[in-house]
C-alpha positions in Angstrom: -1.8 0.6 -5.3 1.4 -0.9 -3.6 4.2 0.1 -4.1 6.5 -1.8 -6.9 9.7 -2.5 -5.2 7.6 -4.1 -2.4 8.9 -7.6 -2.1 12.5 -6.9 -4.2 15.7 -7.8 -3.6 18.0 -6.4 -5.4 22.1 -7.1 -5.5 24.4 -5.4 -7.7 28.2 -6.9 -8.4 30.9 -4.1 -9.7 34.3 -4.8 -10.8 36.5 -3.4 -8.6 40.9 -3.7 -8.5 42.1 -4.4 -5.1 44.1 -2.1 -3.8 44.9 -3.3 -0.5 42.7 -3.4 3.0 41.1 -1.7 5.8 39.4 -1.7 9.2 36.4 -3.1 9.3 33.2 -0.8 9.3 31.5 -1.1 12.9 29.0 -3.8 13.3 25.1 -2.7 13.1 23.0 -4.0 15.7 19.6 -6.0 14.1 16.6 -3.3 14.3 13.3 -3.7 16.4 10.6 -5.4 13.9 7.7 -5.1 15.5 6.8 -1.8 14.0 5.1 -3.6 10.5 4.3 -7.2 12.0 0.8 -5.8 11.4 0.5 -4.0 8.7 -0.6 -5.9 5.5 2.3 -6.9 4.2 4.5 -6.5 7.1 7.6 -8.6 7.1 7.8 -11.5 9.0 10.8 -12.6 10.9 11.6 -15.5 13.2 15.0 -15.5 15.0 16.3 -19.3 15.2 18.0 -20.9 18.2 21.0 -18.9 19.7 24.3 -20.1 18.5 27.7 -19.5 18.2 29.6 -17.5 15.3 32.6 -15.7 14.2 33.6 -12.0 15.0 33.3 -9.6 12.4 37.3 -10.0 11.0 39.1 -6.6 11.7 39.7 -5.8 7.8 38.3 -5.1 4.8 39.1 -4.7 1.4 40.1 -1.7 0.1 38.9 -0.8 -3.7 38.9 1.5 -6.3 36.3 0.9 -9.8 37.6 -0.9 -12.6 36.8 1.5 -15.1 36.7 5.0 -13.7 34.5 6.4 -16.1 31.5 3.7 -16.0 30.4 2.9 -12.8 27.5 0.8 -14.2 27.3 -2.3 -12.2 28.5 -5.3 -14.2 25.5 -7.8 -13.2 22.6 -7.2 -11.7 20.0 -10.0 -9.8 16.5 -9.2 -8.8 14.9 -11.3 -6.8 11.1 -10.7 -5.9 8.6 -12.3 -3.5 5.6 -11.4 -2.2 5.2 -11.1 1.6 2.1 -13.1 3.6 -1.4 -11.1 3.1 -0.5 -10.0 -0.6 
């Protein structure tokens, strides 16, 4: 049986009050995907063309929860697919 989160995105907003800003977390390098291109129902991934972008911008917000005593997110989206060979 496979397992049910296969194939789901899920994305979670909170409120939050702004409190002010930050340095920016360090940016992750992209990991090596070969390890499940052959397993049935491996992801599959194709990197497009090389081109130019932006830098990560030095700063980030800085928050605190809206409501201190529910920290329930305040919408949820779940978005499933099913990768090739399933």
């Amino acid at each position: 049986e496979a397992n049910r989160d296969v194939g789901m995105i899920v994305l979670k907003v909170k409120r939050v009050h702004l409190c002010g800003n930050r340095p920016a977390n360090k940016a992750l390098s992209i990991p090596d995907s070969n390890q499940s291109r052959n397993q049935i129902g491996g992801v599959c991934v194709r990197y497009g063309d090389e081109r130019k972008t932006f830098e990560q911008h030095p700063t980030t917000w800085q928050v605190k929860p809206y409501d201190e005593d529910n920290n329930r997110s305040y919408v949820t989206f779940v978005f499933r697919y099913r990768p090739r060979g399933m």
